[in-house]
VOBA-1610 file (N, C-alpha, C; in pm, whole numbers, padded with zeros to 5 digits, always signed):
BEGIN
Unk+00248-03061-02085Unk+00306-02933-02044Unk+00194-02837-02004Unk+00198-02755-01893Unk+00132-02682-01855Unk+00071-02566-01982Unk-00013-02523-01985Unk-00027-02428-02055Unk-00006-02300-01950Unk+00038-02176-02034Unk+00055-02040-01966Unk-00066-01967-02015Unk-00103-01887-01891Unk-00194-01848-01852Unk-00203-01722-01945Unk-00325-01706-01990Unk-00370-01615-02097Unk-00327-01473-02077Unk-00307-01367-02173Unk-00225-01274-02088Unk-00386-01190-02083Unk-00514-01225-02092Unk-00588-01168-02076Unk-00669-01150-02003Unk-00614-01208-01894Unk-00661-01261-01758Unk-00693-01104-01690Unk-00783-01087-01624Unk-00833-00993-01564Unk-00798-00962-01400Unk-00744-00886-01344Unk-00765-00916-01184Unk-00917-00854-01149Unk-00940-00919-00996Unk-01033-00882-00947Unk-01053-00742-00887Unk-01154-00643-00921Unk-01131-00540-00847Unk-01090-00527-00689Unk-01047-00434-00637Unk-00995-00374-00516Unk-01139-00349-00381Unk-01192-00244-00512Unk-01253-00137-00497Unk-01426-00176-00501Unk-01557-00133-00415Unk-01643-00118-00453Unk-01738+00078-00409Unk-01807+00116-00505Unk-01853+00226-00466Unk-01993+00187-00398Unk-02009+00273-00305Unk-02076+00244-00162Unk-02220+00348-00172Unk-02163+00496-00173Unk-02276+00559-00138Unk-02215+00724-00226Unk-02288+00795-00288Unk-02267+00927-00347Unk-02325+01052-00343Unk-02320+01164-00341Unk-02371+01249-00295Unk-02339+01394-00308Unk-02382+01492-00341Unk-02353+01627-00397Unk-02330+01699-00234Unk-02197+01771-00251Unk-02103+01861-00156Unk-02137+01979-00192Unk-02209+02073-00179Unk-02154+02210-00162Unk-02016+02260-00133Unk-01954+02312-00202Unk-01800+02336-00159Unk-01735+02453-00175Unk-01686+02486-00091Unk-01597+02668-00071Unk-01493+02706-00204Unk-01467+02545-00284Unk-01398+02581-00401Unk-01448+02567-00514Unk-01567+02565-00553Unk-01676+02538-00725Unk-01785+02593-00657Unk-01821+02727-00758Unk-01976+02744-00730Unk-02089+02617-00752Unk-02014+02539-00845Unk-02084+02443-00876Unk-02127+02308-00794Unk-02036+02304-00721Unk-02006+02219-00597Unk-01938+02082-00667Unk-01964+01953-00557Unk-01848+01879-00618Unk-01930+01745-00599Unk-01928+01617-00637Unk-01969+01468-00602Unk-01905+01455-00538Unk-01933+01401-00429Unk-01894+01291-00313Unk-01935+01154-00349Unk-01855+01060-00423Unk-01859+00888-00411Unk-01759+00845-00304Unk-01818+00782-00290Unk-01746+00653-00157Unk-01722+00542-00202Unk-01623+00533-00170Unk-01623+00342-00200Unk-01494+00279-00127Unk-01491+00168-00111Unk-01492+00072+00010Unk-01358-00027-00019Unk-01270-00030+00013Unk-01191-00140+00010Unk-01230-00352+00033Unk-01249-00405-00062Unk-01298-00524-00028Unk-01227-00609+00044Unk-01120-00605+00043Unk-01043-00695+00099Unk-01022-00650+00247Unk-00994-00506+00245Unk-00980-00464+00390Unk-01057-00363+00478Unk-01198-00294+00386Unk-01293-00299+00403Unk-01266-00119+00458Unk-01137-00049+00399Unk-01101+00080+00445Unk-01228+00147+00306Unk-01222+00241+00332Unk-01317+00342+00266Unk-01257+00468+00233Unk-01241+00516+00106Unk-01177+00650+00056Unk-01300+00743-00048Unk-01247+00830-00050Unk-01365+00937-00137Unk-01279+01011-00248Unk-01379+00986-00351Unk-01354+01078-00462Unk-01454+01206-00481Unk-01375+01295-00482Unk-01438+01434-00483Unk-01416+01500-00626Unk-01580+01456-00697Unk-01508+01483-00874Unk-01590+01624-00897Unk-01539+01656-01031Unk-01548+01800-01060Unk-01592+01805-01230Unk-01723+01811-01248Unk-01788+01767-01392Unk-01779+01607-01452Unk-01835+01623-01591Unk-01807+01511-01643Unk-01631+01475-01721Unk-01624+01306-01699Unk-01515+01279-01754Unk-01495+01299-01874Unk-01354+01398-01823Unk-01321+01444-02017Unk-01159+01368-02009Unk-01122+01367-02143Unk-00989+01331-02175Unk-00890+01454-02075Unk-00799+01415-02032Unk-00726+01486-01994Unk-00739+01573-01874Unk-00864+01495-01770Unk-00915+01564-01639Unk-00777+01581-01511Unk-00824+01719-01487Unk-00732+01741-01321Unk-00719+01629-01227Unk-00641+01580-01193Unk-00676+01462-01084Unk-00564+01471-00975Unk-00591+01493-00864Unk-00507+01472-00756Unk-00531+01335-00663Unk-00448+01294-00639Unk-00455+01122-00586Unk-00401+01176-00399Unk-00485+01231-00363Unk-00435+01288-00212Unk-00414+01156-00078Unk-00317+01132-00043Unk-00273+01087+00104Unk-00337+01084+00219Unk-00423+01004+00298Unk-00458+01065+00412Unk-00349+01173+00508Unk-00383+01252+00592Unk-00293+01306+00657Unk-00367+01361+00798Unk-00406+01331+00857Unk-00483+01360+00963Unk-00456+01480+00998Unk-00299+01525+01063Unk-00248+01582+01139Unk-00220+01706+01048Unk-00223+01684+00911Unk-00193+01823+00818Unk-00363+01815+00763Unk-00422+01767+00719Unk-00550+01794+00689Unk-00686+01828+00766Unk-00654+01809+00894Unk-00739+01844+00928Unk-00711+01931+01077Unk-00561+01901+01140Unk-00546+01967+01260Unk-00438+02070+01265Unk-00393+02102+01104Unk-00297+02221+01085Unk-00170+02238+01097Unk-00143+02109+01074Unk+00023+02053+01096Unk+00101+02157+01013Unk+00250+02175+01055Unk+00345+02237+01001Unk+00421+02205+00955Unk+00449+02066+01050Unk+00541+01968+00977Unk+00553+01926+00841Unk+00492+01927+00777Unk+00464+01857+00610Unk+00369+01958+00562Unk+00362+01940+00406Unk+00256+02006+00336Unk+00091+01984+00302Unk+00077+01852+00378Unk-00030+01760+00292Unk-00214+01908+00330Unk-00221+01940+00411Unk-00299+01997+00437Unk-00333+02174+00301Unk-00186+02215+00295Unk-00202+02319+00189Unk-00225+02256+00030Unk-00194+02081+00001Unk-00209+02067-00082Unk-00321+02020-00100Unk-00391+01985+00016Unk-00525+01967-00015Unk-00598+02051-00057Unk-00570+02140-00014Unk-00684+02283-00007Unk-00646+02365-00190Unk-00534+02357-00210Unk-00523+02383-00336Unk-00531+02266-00451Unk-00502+02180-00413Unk-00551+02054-00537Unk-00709+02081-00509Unk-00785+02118-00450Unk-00923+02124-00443Unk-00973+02242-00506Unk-00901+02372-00517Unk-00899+02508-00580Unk-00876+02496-00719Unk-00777+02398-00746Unk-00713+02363-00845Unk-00874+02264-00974Unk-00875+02149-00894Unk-00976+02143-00944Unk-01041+02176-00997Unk-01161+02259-00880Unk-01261+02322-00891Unk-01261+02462-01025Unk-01131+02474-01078Unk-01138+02539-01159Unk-01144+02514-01324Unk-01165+02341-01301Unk-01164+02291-01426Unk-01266+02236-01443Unk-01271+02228-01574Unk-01441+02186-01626Unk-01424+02012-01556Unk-01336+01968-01566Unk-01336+01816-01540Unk-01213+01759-01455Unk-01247+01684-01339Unk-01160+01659-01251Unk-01191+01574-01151Unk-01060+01472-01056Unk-01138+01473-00941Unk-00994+01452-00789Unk-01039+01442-00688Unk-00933+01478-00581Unk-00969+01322-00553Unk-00870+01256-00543Unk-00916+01142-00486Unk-00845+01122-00341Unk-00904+01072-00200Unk-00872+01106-00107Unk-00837+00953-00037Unk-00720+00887-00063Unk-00673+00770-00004Unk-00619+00769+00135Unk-00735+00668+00228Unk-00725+00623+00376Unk-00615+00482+00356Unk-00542+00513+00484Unk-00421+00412+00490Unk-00305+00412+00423Unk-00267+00519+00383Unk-00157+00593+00303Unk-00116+00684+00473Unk-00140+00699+00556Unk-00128+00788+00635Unk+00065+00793+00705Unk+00126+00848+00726Unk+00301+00862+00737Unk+00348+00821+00614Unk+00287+00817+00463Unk+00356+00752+00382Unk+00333+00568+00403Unk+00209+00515+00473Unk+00176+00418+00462Unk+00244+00355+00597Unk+00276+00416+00684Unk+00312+00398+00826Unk+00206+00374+00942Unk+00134+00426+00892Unk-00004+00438+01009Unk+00035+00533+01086Unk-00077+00606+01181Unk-00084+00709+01271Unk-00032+00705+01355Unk-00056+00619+01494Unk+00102+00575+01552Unk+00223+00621+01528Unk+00239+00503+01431Unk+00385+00511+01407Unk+00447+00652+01302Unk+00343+00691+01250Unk+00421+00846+01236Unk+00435+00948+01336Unk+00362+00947+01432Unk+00396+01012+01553Unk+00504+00991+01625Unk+00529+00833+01631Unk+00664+00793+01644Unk+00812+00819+01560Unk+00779+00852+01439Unk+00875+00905+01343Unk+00919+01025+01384Unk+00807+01136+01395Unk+00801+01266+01444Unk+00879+01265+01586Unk+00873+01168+01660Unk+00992+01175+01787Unk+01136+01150+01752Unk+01124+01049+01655Unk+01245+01040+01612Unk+01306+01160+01497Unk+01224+01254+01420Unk+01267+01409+01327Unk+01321+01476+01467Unk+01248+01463+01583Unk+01253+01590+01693Unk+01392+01540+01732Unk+01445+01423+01745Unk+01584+01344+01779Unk+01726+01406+01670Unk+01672+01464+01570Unk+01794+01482+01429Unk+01754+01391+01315Unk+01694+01282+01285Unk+01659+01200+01175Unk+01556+01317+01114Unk+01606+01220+00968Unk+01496+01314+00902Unk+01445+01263+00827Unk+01271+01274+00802Unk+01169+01197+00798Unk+01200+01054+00689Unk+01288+01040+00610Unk+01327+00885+00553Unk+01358+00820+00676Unk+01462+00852+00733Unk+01539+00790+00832Unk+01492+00739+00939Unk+01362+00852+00949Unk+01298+00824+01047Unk+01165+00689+01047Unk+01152+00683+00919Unk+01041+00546+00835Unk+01147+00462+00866Unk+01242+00450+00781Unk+01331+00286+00850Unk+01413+00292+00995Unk+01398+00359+01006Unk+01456+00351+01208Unk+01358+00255+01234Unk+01187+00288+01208Unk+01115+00227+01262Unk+01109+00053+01186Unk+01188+00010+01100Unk+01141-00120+01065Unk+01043-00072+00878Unk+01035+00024+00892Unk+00947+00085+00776Unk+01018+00120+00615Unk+00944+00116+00466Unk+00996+00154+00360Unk+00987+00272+00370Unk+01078+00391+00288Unk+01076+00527+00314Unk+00978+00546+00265Unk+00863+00481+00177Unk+00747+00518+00155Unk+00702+00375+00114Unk+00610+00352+00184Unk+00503+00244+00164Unk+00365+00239+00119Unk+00353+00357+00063Unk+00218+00382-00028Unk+00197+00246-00151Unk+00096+00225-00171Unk+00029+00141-00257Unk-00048+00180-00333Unk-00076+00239-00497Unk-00160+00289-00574Unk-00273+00220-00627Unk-00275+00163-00602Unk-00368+00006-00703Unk-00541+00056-00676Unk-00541+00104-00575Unk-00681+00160-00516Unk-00721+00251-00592Unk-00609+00391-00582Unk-00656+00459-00624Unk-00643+00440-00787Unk-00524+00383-00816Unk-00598+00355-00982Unk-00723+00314-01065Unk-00822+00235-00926Unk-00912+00147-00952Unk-01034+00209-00921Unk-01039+00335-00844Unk-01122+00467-00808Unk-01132+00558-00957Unk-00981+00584-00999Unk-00967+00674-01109Unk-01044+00591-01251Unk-01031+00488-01273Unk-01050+00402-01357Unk-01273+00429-01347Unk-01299+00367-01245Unk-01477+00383-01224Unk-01521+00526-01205Unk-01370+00640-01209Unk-01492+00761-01254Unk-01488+00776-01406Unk-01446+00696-01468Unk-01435+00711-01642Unk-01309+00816-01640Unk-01258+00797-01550Unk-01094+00917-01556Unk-00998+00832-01604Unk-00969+00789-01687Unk-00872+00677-01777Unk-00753+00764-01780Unk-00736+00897-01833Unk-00700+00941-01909Unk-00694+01102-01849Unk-00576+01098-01773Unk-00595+01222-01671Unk-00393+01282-01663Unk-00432+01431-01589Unk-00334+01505-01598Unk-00318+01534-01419Unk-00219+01458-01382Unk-00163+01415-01251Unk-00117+01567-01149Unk-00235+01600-01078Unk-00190+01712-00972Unk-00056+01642-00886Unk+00066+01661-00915Unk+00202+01601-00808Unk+00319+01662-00853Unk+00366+01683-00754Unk+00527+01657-00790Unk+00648+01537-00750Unk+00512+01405-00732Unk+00583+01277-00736Unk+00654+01207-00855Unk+00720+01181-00926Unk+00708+01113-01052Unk+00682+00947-01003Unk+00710+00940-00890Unk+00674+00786-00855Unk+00496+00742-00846Unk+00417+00841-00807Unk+00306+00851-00833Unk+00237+00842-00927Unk+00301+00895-01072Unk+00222+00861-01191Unk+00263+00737-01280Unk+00401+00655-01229Unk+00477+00591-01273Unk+00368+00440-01198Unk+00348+00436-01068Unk+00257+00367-01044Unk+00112+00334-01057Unk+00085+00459-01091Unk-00046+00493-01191Unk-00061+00429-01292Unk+00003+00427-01398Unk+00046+00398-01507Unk+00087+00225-01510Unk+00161+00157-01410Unk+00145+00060-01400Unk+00019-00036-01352Unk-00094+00023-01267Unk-00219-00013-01293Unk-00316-00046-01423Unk-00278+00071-01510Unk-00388+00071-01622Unk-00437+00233-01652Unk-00356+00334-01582Unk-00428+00482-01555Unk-00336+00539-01716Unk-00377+00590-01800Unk-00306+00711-01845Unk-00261+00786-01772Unk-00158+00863-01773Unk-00129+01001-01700Unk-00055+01097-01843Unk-00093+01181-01894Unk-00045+01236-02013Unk+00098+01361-01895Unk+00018+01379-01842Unk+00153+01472-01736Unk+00164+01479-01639Unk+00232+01538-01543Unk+00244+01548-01411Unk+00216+01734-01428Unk+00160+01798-01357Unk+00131+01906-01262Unk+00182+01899-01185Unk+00284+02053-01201Unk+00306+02094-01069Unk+00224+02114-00964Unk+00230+02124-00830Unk+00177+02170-00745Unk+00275+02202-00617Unk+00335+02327-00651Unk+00409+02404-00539Unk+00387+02483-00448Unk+00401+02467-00371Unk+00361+02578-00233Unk+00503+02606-00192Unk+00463+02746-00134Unk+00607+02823+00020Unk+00556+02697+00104Unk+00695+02695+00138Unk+00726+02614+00250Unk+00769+02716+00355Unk+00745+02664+00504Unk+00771+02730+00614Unk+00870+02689+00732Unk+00954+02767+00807Unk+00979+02714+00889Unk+01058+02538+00958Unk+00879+02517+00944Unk+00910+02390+01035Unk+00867+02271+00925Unk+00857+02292+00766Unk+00863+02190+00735Unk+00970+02221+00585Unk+01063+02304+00588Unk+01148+02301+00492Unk+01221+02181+00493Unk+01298+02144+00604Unk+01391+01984+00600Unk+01308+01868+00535Unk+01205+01846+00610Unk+01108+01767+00509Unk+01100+01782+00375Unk+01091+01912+00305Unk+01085+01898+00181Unk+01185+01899+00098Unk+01305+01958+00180Unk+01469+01903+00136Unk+01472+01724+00115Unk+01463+01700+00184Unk+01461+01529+00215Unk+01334+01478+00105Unk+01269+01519+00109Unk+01141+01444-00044Unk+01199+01477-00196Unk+01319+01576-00164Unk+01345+01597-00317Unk+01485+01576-00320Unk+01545+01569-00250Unk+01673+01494-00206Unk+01698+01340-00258Unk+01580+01292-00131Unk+01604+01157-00114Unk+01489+01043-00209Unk+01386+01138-00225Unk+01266+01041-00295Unk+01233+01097-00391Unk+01326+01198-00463Unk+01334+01242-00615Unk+01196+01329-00637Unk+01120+01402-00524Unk+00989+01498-00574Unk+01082+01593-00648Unk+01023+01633-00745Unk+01026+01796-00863Unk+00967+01874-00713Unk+01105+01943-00657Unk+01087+02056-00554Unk+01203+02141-00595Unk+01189+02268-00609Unk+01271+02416-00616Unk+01320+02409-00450Unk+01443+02418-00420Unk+01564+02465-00299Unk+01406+02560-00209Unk+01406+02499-00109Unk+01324+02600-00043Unk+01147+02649-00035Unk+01143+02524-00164Unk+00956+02564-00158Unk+00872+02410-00126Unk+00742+02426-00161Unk+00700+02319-00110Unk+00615+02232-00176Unk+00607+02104-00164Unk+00540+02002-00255Unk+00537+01855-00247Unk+00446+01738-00322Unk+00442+01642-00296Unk+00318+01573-00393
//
């Protein structure tokens, strides 16, 4: 009879750290680490932006790429205001870090094809509808990375910047502590209230009628 496999079997890491480096930053007088590190298997590269030494119970935001809200001022979604305040947020704690996951981008759609989604929101779908119109899960994010980032900054044991509960629930199935979830609410505007109707609607985010988060 076969024997079953030890339950102490280890997987192989994901993750290797690459290159590190001190940020000056508009949110810590103190400024912040920049580590890098590298996807092995697929060779993508994400950054952790930490904030002191690892203490029990550090700030940690597990941030999304978002091109179009992080860096070119999108309206559509929030990801850009939550960057800027999970980084404020941070920076105000003795211990923390923002971790910044590439290939998460539409909710794990790729760039493309969220632009293509976005034709289909401008059509009446709304942004779920608009992930499986295309063949897509309403969210196809994968945590395992960033659990495995959180894990090599000695952040075991951290207090979750989100208002995902699916986020720390997958956390947690890696190997991460998460003792809580943090809010992180913003006004919502305009042109991305339906969006955030629909994330707390349809994909269960902790969002108040009218404000904003993720």
């Amino acid at each position: 009879m076969q024997k079953a496999v030890a339950s102490s079997f280890h997987r192989l890491s994901l993750v290797e750290e690459v290159a590190r480096a001190d940020l000056p930053s508009a949110y810590t007088a103190e400024g912040l680490l920049m580590r890098a590190f590298r996807g092995l298997a697929d060779g993508v590269e994400h950054l952790a932006l930490v904030r002191g030494d690892p203490e029990p119970g550090a700030l940690v935001r597990v941030h999304s790429e978002c091109l179009t809200g992080d860096a070119l001022g999108s309206l559509r979604c929030d990801c850009g205001e939550q960057l800027r305040a999970g980084l404020r947020l941070i920076g105000e704690n003795r211990s923390g870090a923002l971790i910044y996951v590439r290939g998460h981008e539409g909710r794990g759609i790729g760039l493309a094809n969220k632009v293509a989604a976005y034709e289909l929101q401008d059509r009446g779908l709304d942004t779920a509808e608009a992930n499986t119109a295309l063949g897509f899960a309403t969210d196809a994010r994968d945590y395992r990375v960033a659990a495995e980032i959180i894990q090599a900054l000695g952040l075991d044991d951290i207090r979750l910047l989100t208002n995902n509960p699916s986020k720390g629930v997958a956390l947690k199935r890696y190997g991460v502590r998460v003792r809580e979830d943090v809010p992180l609410v913003l006004p919502s505007n305009p042109h991305n209230a339906h969006y955030l109707a629909t994330k707390r609607d349809k994909m269960g985010h902790r969002l108040p009628t009218g404000e904003a988060g993720g």
